[in-house]
C-alpha positions in Angstrom: 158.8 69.1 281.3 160.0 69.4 278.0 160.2 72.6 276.2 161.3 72.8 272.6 163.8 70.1 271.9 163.4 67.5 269.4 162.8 68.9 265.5 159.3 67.9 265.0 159.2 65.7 261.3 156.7 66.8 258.8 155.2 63.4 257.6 151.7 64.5 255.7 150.9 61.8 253.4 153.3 59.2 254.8 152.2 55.5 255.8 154.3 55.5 259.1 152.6 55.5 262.4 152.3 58.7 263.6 154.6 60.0 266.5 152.3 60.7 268.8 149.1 58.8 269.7 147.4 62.3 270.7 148.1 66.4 270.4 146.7 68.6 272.7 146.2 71.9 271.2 146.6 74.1 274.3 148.5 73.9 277.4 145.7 75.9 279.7 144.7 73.6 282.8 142.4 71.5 280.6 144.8 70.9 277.8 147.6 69.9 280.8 145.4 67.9 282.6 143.9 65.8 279.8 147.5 65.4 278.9 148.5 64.2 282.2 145.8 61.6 282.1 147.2 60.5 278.8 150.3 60.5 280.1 150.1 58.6 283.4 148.0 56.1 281.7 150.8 55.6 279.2 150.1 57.1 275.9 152.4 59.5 273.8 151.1 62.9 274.3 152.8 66.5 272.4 151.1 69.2 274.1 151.3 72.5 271.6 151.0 75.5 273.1 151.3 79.3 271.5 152.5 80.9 274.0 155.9 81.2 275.7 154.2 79.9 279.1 152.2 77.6 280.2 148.8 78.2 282.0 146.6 80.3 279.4 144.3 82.2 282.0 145.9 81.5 284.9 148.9 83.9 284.9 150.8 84.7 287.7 153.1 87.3 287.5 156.1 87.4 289.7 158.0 90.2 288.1 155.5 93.0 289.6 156.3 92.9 293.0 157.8 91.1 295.9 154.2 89.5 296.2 153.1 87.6 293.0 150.0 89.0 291.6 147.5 86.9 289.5 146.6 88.2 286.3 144.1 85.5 285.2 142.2 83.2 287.6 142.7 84.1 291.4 140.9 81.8 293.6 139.7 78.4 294.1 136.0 78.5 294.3 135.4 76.5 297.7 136.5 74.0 299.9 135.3 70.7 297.9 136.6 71.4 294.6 138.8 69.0 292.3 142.1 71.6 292.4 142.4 71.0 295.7 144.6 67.6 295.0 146.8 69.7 292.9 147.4 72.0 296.1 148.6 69.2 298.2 150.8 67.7 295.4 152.4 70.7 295.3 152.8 71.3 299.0 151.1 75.0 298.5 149.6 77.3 301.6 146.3 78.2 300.6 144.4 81.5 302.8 140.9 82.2 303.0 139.5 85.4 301.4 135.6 85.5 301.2 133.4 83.6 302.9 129.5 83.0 302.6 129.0 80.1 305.3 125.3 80.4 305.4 124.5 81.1 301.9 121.4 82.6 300.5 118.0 81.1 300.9 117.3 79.2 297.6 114.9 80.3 294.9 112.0 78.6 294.2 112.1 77.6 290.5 108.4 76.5 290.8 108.6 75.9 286.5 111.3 75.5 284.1 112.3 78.1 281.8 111.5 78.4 278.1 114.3 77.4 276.0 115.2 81.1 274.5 114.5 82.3 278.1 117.0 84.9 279.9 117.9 84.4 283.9 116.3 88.0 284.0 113.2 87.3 281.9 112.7 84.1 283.9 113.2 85.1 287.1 110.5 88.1 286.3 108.1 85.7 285.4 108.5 83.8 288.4 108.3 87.1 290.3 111.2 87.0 292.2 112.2 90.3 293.0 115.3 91.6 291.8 117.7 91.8 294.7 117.2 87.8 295.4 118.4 87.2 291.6 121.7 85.0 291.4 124.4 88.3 291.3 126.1 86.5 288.0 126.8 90.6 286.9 129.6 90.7 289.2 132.2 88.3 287.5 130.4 88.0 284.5 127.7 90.0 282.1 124.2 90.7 283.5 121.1 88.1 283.8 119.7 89.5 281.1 122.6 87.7 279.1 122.5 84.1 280.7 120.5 81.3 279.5 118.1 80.7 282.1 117.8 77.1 281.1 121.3 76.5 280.7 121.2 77.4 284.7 118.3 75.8 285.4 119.7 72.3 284.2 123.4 72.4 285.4 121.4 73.7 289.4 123.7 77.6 289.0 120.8 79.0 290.5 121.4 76.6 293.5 125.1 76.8 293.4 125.0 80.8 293.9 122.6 80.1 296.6 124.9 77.5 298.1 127.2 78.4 301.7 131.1 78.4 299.7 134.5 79.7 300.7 136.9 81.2 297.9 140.7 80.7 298.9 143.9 82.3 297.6 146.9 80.1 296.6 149.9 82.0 299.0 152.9 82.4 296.6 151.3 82.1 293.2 148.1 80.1 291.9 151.2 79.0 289.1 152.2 76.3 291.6 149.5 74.4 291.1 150.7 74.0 287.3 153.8 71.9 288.2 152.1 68.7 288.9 150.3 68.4 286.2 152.9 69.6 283.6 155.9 67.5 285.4 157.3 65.3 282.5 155.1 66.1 279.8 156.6 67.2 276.4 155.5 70.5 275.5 156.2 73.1 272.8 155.9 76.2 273.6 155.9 79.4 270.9 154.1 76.3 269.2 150.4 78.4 267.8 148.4 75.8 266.0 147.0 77.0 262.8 144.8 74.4 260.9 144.2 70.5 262.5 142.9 68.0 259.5 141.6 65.2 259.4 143.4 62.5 257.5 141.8 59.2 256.2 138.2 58.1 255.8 138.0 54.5 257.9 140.0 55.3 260.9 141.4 58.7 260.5 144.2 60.5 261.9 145.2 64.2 263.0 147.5 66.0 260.8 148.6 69.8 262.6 150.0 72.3 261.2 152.2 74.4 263.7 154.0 78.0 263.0 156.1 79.5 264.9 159.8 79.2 265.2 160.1 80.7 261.9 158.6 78.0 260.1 155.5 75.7 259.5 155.7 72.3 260.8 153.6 69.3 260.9 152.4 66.8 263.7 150.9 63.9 263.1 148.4 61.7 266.0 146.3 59.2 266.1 143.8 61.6 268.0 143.7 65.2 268.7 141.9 67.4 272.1 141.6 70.9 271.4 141.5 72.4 274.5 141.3 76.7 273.6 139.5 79.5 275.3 135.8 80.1 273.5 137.3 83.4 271.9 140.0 81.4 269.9 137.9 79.3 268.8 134.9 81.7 267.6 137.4 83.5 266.2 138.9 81.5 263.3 142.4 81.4 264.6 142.6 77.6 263.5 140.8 76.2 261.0 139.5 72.6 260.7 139.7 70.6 257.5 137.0 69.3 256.8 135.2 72.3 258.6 133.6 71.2 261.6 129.9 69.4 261.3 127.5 71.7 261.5 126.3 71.0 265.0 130.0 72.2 266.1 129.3 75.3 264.1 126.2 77.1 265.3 127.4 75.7 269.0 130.7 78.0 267.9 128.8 80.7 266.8 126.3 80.7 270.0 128.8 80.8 272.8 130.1 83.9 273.9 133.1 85.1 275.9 132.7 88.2 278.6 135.7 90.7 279.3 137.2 91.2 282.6 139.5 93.7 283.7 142.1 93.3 287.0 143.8 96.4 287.8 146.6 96.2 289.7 147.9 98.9 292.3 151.2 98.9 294.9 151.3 101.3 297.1 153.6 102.5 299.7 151.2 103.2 303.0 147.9 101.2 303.6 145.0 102.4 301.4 142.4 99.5 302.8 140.6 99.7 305.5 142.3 97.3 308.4 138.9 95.2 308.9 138.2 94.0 305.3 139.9 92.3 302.6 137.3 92.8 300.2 134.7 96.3 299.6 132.1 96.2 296.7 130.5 94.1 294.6 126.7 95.8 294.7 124.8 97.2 291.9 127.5 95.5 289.3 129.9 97.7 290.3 133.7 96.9 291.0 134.9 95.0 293.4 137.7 95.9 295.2 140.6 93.4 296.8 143.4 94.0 299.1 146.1 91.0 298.0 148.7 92.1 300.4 149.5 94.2 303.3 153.5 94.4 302.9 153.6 95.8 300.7 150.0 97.1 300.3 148.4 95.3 296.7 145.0 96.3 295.9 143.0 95.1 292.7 139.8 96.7 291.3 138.2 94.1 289.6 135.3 94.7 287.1 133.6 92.6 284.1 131.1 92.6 281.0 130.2 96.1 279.9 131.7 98.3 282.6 135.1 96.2 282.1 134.8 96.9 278.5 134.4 100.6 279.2 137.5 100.9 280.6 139.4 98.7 278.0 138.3 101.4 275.6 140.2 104.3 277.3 144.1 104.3 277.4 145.8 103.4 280.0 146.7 106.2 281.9 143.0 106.5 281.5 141.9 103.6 282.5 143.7 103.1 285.7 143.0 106.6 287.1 139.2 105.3 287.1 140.3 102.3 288.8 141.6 104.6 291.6 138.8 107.3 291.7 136.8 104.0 292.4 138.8 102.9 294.6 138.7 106.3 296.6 135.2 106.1 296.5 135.2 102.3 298.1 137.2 103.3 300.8 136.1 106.8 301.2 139.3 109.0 300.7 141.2 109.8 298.1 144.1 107.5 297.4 147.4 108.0 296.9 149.3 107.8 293.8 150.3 104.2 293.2 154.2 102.7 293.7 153.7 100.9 290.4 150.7 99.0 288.6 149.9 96.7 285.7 147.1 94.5 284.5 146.5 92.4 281.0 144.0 93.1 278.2 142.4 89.2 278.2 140.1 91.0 275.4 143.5 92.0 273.0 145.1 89.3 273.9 145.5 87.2 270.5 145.4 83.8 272.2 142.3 84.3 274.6 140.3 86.8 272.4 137.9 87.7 276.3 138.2 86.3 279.7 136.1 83.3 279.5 132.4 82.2 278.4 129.0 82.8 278.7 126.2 81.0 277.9 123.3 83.3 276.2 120.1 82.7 275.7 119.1 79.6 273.3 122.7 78.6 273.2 122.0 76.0 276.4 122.6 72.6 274.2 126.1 74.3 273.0 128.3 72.9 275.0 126.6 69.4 274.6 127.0 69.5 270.8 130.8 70.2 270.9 131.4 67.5 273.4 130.3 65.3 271.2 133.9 63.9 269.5 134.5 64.3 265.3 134.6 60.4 264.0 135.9 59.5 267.3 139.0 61.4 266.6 138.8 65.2 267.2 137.7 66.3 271.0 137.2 69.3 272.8 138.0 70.2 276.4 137.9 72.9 278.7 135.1 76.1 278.6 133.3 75.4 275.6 132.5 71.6 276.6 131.1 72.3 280.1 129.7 75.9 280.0 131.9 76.4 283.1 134.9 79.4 283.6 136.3 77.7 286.9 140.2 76.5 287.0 138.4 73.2 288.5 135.8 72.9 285.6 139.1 73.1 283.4 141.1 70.9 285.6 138.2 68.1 285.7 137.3 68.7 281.7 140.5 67.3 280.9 139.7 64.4 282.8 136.9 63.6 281.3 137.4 64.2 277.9 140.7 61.8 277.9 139.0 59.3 280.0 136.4 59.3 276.9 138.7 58.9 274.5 141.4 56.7 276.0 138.5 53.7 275.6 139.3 53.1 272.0 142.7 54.4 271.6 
């Protein structure tokens, strides 16, 4: 991997071919995998990245404790999914830590939602009852949030219904990043600020990258933006020409959740010996226990009750996450060996956890698949609807696959 190195020449307006035959704009798991598919099909590929790291949401901390904690994405959701190739390229021990092998018995979606339908309005209409509704609250915001025919098309409602196995990556979900960033050239401390179109027959992508001290340009012959739905709603690059106005409204429709991970070490066993897992019901917290030696518990919580307890401070906010925690396990809990956690929703390069489809907004993600002038693509979140690290892994894909035909 490459990181930093060669001065980077600023070469707007110049007749030269450009350096690079495509930038990725990101170096989250669908920015480094659509650059590895560049890449090992032999095109020139600069990967930009703002921060120091590389990963976005999947953030493994090993400065914490002697047991690496996950600060982003945790798990991989089941025993199928695409990531599981990066897990035996990178020779990783993988643990079981929730399990549903039977499922739930499906619901019977005798008609198809309205188009500005929500899960919760649909399913009332249907007259399911409440407690069979798909529990999307838990990791995400409430029904009453979700396009029900965003669901309905891409089979959710079947996929929550579905008998699936989450795993743990032992040692750090990080690992998983080496194989697909192995060799590439990426610039880190590298935040993108503008991306413009250059030309009128066959145009090309000229960046314009701070950082360092200084702007820069970058010149491509193509360009995949792969950010997190927050970045991108919130202005933090701008497009020149501004985006068609398809790519627009599907911007302004999308949404991002927040999601809180509080972390606890503590020096005797807090969890009960049985169960890895308490919680969950009535969109409350769930509560994990990531290690026994030494003893790591998270309290885990999303959409409005996560964003409750961004709002206090932080001595604030994690003595909730222990009175809840008390409460899981039905004793009061002592006072923690050390803790941390991130603010996904402060952070300036993720602006929220990851993306939610609302009601009406179900043809978004369509709209901004569809390339600028065959030049400018998207990957990652805001393409697929999804907020999996395998829906990012296999957006990359994809995308490149796409636009590797006429390159």
């Amino acid at each position: 991997m490459t990181l930093g190195g060669a001065a980077l020449l600023a070469m707007a307006g110049c007749a030269r071919e450009p350096e690079w035959d495509v930038a990725v704009v990101g170096a989250g798991v669908a920015g480094l995998s659509a650059a590895r598919n560049l890449v090992d099909h032999g095109f020139r590929v600069i990967v930009l990245e703002a921060r120091d790291r590389v990963g976005g949401q999947l953030y493994t901390d090993h400065s914490f404790s002697s047991v690496p904690v996950e600060l982003g994405a945790g798990l991989l959701h089941g025993a199928d999914v695409s990531t599981w190739e990066l897990v035996e390229q990178a020779r990783v021990r993988t643990v079981p830590v929730r399990s549903d092998e039977e499922g739930t018995a499906p619901i019977a979606l005798s008609v198809p939602p309205r188009d500005d339908e929500s899960v919760a309005s649909y399913l009332r209409r249907l007259g399911v009852p409440q407690d069979d509704w798909p529990p999307v609250a838990v990791d995400n915001e409430p029904a009453e949030r979700w396009s029900a025919t965003w669901m309905y098309r891409n089979g959710v409602f079947d996929w929550w219904s579905s008998p699936r196995q989450d795993f743990r990556v032992v040692g750090g979900y990080d690992q998983l990043l080496g194989p697909l960033a192995d060799g590439l050239h990426i610039e880190l401390d590298s935040p993108v600020r503008r991306i413009r179109l250059v030309g009128s027959s066959a145009p090309e992508v000229e960046l314009t990258v701070s950082g360092r001290g200084r702007d820069r340009r970058v010149r491509a012959r193509r360009c995949v933006v792969a950010l997190p739905i927050g970045v991108l709603r919130g202005g933090a690059v701008s497009f020149d020409p501004v985006l068609p106005a398809d790519h627009r409204e599907a911007l302004g429709a999308l949404r991002a959740t927040d999601v809180l991970k509080l972390h606890y070490e503590f020096d005797r066993p807090v969890f009960p010996e049985d169960r890895h897992i308490l919680g969950g019901e009535d969109e409350g917290p769930v509560f994990w226990c990531v290690s026994r030696d030494p003893e790591i518990v998270v309290v885990w919580t999303a959409g409005d009750r996560a964003r409750e307890l961004l709002a206090l401070p932080d001595d604030e906010r994690f003595g909730a996450g222990l009175k809840a925690l008390g409460e899981a396990v039905g004793e009061k809990v002592p006072v923690p060996v050390r803790r941390t956690t991130h603010d996904w929703s402060s952070d300036e390069f993720s602006r929220g956890a990851y993306l939610y489809v609302p009601p009406g907004a179900h043809d978004a993600p369509a709209a901004l698949a569809f390339p600028v002038r065959r030049t400018l693509f998207f990957a990652g979140e805001a393409v697929t609807g999804e907020n999996t690290v395998d829906g990012a892994y296999d957006s990359g894909y994809v995308v490149t696959d796409d636009l590797r035909a006429d390159l």
